[in-house]
PyMOL Python script that loads the backbone (N, CA, C, O; Angstrom):
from pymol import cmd

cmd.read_pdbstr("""\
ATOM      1  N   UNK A   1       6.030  12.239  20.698  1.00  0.00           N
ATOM      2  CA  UNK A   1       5.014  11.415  20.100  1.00  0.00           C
ATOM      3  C   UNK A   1       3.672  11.757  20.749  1.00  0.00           C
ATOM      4  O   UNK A   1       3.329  11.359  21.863  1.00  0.00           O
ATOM      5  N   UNK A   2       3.017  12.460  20.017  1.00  0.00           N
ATOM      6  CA  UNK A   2       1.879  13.038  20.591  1.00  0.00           C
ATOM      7  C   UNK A   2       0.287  12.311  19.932  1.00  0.00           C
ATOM      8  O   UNK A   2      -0.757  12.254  20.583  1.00  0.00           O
ATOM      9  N   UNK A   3       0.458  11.854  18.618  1.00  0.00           N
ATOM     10  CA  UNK A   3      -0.393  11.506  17.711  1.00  0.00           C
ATOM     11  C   UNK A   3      -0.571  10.010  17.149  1.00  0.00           C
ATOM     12  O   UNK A   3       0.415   9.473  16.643  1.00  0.00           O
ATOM     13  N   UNK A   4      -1.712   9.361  17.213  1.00  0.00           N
ATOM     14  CA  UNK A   4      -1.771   8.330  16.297  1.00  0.00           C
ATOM     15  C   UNK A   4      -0.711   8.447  15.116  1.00  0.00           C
ATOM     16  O   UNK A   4       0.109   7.552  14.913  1.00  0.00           O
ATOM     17  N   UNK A   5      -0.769   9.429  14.467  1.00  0.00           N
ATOM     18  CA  UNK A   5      -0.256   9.092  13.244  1.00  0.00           C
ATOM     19  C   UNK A   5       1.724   8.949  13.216  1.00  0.00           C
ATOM     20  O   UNK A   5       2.409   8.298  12.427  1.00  0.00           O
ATOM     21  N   UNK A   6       2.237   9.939  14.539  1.00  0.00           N
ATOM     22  CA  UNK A   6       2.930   9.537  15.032  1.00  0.00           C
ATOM     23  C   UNK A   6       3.706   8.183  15.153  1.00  0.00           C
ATOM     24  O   UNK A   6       4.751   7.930  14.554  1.00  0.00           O
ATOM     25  N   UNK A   7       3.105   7.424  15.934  1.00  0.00           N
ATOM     26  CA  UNK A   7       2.805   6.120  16.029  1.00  0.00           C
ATOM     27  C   UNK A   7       2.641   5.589  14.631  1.00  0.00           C
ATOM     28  O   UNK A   7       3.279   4.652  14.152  1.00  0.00           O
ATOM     29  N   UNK A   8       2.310   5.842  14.418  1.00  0.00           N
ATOM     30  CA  UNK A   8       2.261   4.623  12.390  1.00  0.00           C
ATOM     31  C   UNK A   8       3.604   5.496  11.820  1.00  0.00           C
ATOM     32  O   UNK A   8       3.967   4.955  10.775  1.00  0.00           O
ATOM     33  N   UNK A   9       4.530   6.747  12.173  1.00  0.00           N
ATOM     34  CA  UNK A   9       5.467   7.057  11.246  1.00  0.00           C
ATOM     35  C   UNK A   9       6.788   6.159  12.236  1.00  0.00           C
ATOM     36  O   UNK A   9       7.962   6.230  11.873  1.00  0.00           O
ATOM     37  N   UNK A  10       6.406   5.415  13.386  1.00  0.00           N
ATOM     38  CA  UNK A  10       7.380   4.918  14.314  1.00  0.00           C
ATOM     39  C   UNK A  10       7.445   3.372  13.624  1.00  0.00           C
ATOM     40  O   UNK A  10       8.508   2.875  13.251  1.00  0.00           O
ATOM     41  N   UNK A  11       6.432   2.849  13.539  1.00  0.00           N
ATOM     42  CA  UNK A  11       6.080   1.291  12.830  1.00  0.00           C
ATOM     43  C   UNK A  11       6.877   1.476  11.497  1.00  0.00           C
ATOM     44  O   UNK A  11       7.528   0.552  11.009  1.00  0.00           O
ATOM     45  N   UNK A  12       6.809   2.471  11.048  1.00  0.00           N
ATOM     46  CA  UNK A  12       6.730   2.684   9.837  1.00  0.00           C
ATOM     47  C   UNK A  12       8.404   2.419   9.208  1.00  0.00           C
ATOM     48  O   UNK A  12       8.899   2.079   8.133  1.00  0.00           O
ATOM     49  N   UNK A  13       8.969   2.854  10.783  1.00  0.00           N
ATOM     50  CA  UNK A  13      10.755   2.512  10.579  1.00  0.00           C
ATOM     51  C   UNK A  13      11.084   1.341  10.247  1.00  0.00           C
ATOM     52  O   UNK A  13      11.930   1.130   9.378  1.00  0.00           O
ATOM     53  N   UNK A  14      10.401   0.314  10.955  1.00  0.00           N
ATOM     54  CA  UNK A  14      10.706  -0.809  11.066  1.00  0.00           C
ATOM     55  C   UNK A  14       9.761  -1.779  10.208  1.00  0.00           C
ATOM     56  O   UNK A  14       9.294  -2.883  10.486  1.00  0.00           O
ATOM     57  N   UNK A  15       9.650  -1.008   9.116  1.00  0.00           N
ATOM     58  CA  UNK A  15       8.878  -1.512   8.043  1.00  0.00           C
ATOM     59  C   UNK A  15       7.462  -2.165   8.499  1.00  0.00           C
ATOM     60  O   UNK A  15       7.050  -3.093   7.804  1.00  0.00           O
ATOM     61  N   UNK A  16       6.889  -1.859   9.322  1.00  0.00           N
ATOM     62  CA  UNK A  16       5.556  -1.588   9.788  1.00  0.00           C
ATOM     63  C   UNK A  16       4.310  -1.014   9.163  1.00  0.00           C
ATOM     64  O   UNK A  16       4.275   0.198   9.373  1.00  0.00           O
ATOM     65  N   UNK A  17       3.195  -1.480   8.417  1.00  0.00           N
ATOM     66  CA  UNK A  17       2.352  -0.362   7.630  1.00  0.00           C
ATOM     67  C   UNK A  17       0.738  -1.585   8.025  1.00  0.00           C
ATOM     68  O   UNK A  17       0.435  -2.689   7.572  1.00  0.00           O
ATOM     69  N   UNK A  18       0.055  -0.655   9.063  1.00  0.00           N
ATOM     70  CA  UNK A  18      -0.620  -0.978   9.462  1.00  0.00           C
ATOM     71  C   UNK A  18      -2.370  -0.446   8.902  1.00  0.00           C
ATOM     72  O   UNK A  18      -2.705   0.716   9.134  1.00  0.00           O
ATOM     73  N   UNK A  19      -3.127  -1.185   8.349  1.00  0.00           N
ATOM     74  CA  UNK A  19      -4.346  -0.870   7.450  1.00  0.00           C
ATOM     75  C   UNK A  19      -5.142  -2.428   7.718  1.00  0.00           C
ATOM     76  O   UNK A  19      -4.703  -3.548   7.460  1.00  0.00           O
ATOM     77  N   UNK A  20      -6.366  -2.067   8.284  1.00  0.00           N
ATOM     78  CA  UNK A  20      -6.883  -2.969   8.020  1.00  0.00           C
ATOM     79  C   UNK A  20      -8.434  -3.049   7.623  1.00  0.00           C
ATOM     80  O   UNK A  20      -9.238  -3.904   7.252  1.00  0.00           O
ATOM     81  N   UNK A  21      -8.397  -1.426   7.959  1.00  0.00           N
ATOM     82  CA  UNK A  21      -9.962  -1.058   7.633  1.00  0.00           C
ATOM     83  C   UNK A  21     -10.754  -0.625   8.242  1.00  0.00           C
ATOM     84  O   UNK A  21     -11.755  -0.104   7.748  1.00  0.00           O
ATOM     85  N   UNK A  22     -10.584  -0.695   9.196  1.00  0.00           N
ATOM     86  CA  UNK A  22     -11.384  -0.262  10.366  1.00  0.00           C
ATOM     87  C   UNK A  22     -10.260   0.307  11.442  1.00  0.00           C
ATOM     88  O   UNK A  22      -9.338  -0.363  11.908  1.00  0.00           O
ATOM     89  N   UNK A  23     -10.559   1.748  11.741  1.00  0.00           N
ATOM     90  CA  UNK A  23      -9.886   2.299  12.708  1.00  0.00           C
ATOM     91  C   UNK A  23      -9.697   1.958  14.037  1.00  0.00           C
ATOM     92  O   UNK A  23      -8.673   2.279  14.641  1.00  0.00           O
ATOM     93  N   UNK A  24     -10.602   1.335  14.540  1.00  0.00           N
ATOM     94  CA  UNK A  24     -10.402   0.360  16.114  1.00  0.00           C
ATOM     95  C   UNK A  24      -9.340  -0.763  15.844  1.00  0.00           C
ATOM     96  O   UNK A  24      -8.494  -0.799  16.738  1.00  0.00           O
ATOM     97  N   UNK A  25      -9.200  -1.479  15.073  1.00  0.00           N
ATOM     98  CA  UNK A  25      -8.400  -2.646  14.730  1.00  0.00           C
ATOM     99  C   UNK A  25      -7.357  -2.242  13.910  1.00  0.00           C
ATOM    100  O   UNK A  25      -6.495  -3.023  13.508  1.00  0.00           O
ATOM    101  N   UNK A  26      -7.395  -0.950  13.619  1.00  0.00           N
ATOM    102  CA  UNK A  26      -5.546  -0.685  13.148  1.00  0.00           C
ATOM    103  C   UNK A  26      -4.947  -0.513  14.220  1.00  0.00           C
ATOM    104  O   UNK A  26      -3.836  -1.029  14.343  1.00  0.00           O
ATOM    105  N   UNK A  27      -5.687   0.497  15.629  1.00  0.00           N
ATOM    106  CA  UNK A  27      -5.274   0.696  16.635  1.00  0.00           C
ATOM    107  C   UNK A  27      -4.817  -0.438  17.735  1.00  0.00           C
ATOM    108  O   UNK A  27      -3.885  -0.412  18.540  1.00  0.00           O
ATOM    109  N   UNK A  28      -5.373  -1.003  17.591  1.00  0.00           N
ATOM    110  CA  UNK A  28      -5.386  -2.519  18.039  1.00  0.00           C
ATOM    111  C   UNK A  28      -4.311  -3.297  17.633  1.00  0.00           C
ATOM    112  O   UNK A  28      -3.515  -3.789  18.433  1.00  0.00           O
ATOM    113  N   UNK A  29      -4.262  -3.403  16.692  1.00  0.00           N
ATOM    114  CA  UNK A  29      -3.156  -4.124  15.744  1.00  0.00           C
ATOM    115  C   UNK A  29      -1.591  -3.721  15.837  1.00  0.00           C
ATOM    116  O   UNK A  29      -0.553  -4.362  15.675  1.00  0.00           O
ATOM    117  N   UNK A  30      -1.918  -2.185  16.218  1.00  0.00           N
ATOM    118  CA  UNK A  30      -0.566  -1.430  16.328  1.00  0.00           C
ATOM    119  C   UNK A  30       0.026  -1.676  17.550  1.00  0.00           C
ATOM    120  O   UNK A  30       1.226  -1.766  17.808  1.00  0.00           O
ATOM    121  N   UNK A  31      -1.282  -1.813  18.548  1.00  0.00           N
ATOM    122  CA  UNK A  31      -0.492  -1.536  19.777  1.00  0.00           C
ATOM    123  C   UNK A  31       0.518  -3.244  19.983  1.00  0.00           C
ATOM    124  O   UNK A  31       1.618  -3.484  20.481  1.00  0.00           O
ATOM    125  N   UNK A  32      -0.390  -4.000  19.413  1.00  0.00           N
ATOM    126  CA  UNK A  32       0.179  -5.639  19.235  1.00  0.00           C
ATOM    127  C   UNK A  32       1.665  -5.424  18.289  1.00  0.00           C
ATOM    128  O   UNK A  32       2.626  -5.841  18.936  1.00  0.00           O
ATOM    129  N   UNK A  33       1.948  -5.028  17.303  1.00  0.00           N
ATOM    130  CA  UNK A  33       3.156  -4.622  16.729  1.00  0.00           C
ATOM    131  C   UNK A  33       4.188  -3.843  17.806  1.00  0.00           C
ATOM    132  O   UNK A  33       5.406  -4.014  17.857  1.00  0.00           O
ATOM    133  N   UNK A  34       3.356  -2.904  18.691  1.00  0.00           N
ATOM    134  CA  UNK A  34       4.530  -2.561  19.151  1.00  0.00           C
ATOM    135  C   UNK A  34       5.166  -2.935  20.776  1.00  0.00           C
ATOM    136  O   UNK A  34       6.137  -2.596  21.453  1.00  0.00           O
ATOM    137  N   UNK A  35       4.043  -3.786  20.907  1.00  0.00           N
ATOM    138  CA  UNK A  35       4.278  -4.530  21.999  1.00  0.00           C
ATOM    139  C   UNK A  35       5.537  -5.655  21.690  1.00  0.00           C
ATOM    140  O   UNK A  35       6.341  -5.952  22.572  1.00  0.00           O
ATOM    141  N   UNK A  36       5.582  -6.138  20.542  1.00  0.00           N
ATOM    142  CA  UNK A  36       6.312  -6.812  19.637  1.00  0.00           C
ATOM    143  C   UNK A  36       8.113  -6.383  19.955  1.00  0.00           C
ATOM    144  O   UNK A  36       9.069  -6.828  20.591  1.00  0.00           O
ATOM    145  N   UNK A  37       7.798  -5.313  19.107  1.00  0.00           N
ATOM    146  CA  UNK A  37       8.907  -4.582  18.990  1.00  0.00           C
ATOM    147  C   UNK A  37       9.391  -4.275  20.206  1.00  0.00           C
ATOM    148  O   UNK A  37      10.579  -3.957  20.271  1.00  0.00           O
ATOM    149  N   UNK A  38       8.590  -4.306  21.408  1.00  0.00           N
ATOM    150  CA  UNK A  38       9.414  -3.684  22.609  1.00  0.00           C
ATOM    151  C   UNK A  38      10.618  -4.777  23.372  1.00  0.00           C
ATOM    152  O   UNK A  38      11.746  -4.741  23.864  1.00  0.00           O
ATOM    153  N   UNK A  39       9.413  -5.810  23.057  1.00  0.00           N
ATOM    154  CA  UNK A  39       9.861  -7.518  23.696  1.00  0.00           C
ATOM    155  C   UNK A  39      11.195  -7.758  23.105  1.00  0.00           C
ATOM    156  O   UNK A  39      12.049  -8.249  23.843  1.00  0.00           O
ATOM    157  N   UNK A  40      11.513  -7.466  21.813  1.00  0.00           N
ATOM    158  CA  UNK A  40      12.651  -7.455  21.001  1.00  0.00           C
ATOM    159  C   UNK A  40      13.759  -6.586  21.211  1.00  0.00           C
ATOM    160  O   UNK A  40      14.791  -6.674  20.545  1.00  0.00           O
ATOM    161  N   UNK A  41      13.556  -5.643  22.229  1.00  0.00           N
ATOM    162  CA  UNK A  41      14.495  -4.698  22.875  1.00  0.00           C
ATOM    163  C   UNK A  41      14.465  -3.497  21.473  1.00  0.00           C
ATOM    164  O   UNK A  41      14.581  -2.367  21.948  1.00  0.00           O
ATOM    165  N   UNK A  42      14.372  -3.469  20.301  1.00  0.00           N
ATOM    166  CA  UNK A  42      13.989  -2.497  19.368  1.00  0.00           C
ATOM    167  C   UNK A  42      13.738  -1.234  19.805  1.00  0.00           C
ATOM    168  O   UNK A  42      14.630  -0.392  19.703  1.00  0.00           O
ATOM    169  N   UNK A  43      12.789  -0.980  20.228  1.00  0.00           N
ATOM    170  CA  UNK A  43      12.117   0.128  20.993  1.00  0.00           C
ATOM    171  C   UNK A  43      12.074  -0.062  22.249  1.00  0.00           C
ATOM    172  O   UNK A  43      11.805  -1.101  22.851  1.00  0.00           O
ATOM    173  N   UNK A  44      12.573   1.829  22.995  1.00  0.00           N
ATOM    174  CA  UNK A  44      13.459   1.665  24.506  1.00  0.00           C
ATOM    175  C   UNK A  44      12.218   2.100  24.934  1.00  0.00           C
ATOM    176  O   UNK A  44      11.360   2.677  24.267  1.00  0.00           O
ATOM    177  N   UNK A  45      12.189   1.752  26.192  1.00  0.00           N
ATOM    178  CA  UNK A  45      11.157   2.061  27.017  1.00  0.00           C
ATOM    179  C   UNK A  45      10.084   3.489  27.083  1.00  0.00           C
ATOM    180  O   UNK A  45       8.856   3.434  27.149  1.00  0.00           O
ATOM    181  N   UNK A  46      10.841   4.617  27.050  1.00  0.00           N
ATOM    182  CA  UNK A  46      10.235   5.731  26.990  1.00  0.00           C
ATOM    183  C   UNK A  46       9.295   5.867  25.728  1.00  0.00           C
ATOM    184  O   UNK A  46       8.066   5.920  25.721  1.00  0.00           O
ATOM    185  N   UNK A  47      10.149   5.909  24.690  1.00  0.00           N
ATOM    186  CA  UNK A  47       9.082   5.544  23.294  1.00  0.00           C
ATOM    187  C   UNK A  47       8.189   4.521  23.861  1.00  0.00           C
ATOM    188  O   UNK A  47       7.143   5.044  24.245  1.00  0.00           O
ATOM    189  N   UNK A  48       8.221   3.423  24.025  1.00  0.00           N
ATOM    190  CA  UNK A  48       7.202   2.279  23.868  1.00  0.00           C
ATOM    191  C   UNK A  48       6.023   2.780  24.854  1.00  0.00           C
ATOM    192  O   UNK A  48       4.857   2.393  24.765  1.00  0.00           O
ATOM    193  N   UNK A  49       6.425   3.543  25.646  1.00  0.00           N
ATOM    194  CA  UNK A  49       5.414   3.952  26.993  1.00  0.00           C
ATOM    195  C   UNK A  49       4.579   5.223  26.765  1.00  0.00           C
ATOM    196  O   UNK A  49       3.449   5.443  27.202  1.00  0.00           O
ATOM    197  N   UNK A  50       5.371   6.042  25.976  1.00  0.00           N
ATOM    198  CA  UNK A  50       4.335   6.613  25.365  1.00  0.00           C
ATOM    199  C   UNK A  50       3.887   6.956  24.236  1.00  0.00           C
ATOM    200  O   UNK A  50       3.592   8.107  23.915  1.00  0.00           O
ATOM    201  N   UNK A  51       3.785   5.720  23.379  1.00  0.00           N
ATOM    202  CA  UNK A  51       3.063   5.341  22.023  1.00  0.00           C
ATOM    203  C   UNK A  51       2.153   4.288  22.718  1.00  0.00           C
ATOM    204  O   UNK A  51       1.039   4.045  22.255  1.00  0.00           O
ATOM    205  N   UNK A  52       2.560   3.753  23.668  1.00  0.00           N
ATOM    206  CA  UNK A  52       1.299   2.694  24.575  1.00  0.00           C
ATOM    207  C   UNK A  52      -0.018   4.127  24.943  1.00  0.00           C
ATOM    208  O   UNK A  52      -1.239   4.016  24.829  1.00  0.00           O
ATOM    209  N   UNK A  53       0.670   5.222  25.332  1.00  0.00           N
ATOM    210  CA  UNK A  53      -0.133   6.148  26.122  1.00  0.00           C
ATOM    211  C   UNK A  53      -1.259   6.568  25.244  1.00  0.00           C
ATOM    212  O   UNK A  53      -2.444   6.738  25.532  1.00  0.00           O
ATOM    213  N   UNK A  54      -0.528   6.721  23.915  1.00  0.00           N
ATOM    214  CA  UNK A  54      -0.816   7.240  22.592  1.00  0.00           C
ATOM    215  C   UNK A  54      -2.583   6.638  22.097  1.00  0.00           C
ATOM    216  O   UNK A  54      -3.710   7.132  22.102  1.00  0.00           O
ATOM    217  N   UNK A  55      -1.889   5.158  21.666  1.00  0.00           N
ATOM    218  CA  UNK A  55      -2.747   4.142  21.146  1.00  0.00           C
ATOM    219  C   UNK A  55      -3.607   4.082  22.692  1.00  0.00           C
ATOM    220  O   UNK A  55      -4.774   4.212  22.321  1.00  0.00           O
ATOM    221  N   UNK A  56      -3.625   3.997  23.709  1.00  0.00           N
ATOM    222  CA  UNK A  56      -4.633   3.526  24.599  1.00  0.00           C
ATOM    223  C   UNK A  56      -5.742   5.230  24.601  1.00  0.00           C
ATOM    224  O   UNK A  56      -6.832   5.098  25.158  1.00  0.00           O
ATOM    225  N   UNK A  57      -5.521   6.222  24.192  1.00  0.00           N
ATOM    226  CA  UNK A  57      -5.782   7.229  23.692  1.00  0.00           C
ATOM    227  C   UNK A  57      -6.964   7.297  22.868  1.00  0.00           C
ATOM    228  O   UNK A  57      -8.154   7.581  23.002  1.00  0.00           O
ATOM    229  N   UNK A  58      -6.251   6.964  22.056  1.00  0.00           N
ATOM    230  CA  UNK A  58      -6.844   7.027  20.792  1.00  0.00           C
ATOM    231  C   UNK A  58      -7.965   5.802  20.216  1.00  0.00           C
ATOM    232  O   UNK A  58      -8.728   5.865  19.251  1.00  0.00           O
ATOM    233  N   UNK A  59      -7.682   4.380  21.469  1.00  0.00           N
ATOM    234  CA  UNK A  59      -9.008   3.398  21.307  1.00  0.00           C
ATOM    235  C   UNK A  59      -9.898   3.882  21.963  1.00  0.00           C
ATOM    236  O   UNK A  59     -11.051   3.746  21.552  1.00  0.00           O
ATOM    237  N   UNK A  60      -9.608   4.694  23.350  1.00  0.00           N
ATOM    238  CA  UNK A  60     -10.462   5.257  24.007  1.00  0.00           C
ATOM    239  C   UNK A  60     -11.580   6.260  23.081  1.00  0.00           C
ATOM    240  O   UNK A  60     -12.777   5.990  22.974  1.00  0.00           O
ATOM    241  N   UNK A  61     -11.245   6.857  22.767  1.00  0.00           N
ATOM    242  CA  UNK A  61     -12.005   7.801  21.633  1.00  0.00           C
ATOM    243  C   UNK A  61     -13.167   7.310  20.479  1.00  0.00           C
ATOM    244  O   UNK A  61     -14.289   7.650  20.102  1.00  0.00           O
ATOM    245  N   UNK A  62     -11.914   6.060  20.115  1.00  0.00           N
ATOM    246  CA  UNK A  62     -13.109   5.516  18.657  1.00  0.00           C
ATOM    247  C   UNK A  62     -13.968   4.583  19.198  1.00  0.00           C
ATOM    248  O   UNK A  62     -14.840   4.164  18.437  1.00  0.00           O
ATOM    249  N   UNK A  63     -13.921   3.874  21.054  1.00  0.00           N
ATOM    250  CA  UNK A  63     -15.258   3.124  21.823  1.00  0.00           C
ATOM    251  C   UNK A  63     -16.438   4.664  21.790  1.00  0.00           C
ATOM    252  O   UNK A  63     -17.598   4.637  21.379  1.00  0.00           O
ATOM    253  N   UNK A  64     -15.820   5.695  22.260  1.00  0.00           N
ATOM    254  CA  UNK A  64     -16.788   6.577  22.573  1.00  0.00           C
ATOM    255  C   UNK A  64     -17.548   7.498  21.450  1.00  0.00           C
ATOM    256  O   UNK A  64     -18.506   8.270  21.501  1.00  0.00           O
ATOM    257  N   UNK A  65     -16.666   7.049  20.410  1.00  0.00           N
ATOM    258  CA  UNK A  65     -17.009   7.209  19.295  1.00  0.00           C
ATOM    259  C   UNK A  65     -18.310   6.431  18.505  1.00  0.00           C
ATOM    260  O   UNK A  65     -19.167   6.825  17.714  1.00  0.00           O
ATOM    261  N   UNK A  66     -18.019   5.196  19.103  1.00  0.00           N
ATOM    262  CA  UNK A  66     -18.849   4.257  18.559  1.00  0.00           C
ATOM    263  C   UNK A  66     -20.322   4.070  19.178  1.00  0.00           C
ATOM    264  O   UNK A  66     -21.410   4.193  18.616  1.00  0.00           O
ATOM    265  N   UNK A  67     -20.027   3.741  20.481  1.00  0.00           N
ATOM    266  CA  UNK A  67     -21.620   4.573  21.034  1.00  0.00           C
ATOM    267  C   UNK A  67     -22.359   5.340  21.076  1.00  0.00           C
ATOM    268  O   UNK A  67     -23.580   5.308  21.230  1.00  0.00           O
ATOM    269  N   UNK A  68     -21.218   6.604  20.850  1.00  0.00           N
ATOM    270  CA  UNK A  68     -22.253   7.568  20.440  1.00  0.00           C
ATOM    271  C   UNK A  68     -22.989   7.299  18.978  1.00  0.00           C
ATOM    272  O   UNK A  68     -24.083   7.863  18.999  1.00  0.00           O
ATOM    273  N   UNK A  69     -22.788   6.717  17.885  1.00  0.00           N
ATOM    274  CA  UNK A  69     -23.425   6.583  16.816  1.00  0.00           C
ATOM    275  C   UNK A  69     -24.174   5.259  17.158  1.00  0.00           C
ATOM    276  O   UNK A  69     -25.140   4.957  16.458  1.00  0.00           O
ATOM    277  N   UNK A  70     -23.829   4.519  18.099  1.00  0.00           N
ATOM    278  CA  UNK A  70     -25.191   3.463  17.941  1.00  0.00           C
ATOM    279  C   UNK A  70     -26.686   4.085  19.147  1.00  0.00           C
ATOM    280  O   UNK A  70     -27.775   3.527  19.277  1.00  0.00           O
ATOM    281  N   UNK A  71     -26.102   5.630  20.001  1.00  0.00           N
ATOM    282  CA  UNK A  71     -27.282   5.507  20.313  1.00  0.00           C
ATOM    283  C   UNK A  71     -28.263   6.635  19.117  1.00  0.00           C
ATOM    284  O   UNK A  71     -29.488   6.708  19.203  1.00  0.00           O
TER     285      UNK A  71
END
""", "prot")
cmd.dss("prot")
cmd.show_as("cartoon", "prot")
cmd.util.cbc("prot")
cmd.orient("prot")
Protein backbone atom coordinates (compact mmCIF):
# COMPACT_ATOMS: atom_id res chain seq x y z
CA UNK A 1 0.00 0.00 0.00
CA UNK A 2 1.92 2.71 -1.29
CA UNK A 3 -0.86 5.25 -2.58
CA UNK A 4 -3.84 7.27 -1.56
CA UNK A 5 -5.73 5.61 -3.98
CA UNK A 6 -4.61 2.41 -2.54
CA UNK A 7 -6.20 3.28 0.53
CA UNK A 8 -9.76 4.11 -1.04
CA UNK A 9 -9.39 0.45 -3.03
CA UNK A 10 -8.92 -0.94 0.90
CA UNK A 11 -12.26 1.10 2.21
CA UNK A 12 -13.56 0.15 -0.75
CA UNK A 13 -13.73 -3.74 0.52
CA UNK A 14 -15.64 -2.97 3.18
CA UNK A 15 -18.02 -1.05 1.28
CA UNK A 16 -16.33 2.22 2.02
CA UNK A 17 -16.58 5.07 -0.84
CA UNK A 18 -15.25 8.12 0.39
CA UNK A 19 -16.07 11.72 -1.67
CA UNK A 20 -16.72 14.65 -0.21
CA UNK A 21 -15.25 17.25 -2.30
CA UNK A 22 -12.54 18.48 -1.19
CA UNK A 23 -9.33 16.48 -1.11
CA UNK A 24 -8.13 17.42 2.53
CA UNK A 25 -11.46 16.10 3.99
CA UNK A 26 -11.68 12.88 1.97
CA UNK A 27 -8.27 12.34 3.47
CA UNK A 28 -9.44 13.15 6.68
CA UNK A 29 -12.50 11.30 6.56
CA UNK A 30 -10.63 8.20 5.49
CA UNK A 31 -8.24 8.17 7.98
CA UNK A 32 -11.51 8.39 10.58
CA UNK A 33 -13.06 5.25 8.60
CA UNK A 34 -10.12 3.48 9.06
CA UNK A 35 -9.37 4.16 12.38
CA UNK A 36 -12.92 2.66 12.66
CA UNK A 37 -12.25 -0.36 11.05
CA UNK A 38 -9.11 -1.03 13.02
CA UNK A 39 -11.00 -0.63 16.54
CA UNK A 40 -13.30 -3.39 15.06
CA UNK A 41 -10.35 -5.77 14.72
CA UNK A 42 -11.30 -5.77 10.66
CA UNK A 43 -8.07 -4.50 9.65
CA UNK A 44 -4.70 -6.12 11.23
CA UNK A 45 -2.29 -3.95 12.34
CA UNK A 46 0.32 -3.84 9.60
CA UNK A 47 -2.29 -2.69 6.98
CA UNK A 48 -3.83 -0.15 9.37
CA UNK A 49 -0.18 1.25 10.09
CA UNK A 50 0.62 1.73 6.92
CA UNK A 51 -2.46 3.22 5.29
CA UNK A 52 -2.17 5.53 8.64
CA UNK A 53 1.50 6.19 7.06
CA UNK A 54 -0.20 6.61 3.74
CA UNK A 55 -3.06 9.15 4.60
CA UNK A 56 -0.72 11.14 7.13
CA UNK A 57 1.31 11.46 3.72
CA UNK A 58 -0.75 12.53 1.68
CA UNK A 59 -2.53 15.43 4.24
CA UNK A 60 0.88 16.46 4.58
CA UNK A 61 1.13 17.41 0.90
CA UNK A 62 -2.40 18.96 0.26
CA UNK A 63 -1.44 21.59 3.80
CA UNK A 64 1.68 22.34 1.66
CA UNK A 65 -0.22 22.41 -1.10
CA UNK A 66 -2.48 24.84 0.17
CA UNK A 67 -0.09 27.49 1.23
CA UNK A 68 1.62 27.46 -1.38
CA UNK A 69 -1.49 28.79 -3.40
CA UNK A 70 -2.54 31.20 -0.71
CA UNK A 71 0.86 32.81 -0.82
Amino acid sequence: MNTLYDVQQLLKQFGIYVYVGKRMWDIELMALELDNLYKSGVVDQPTYLRAKIVLRHEHRLEEQRASQNKA
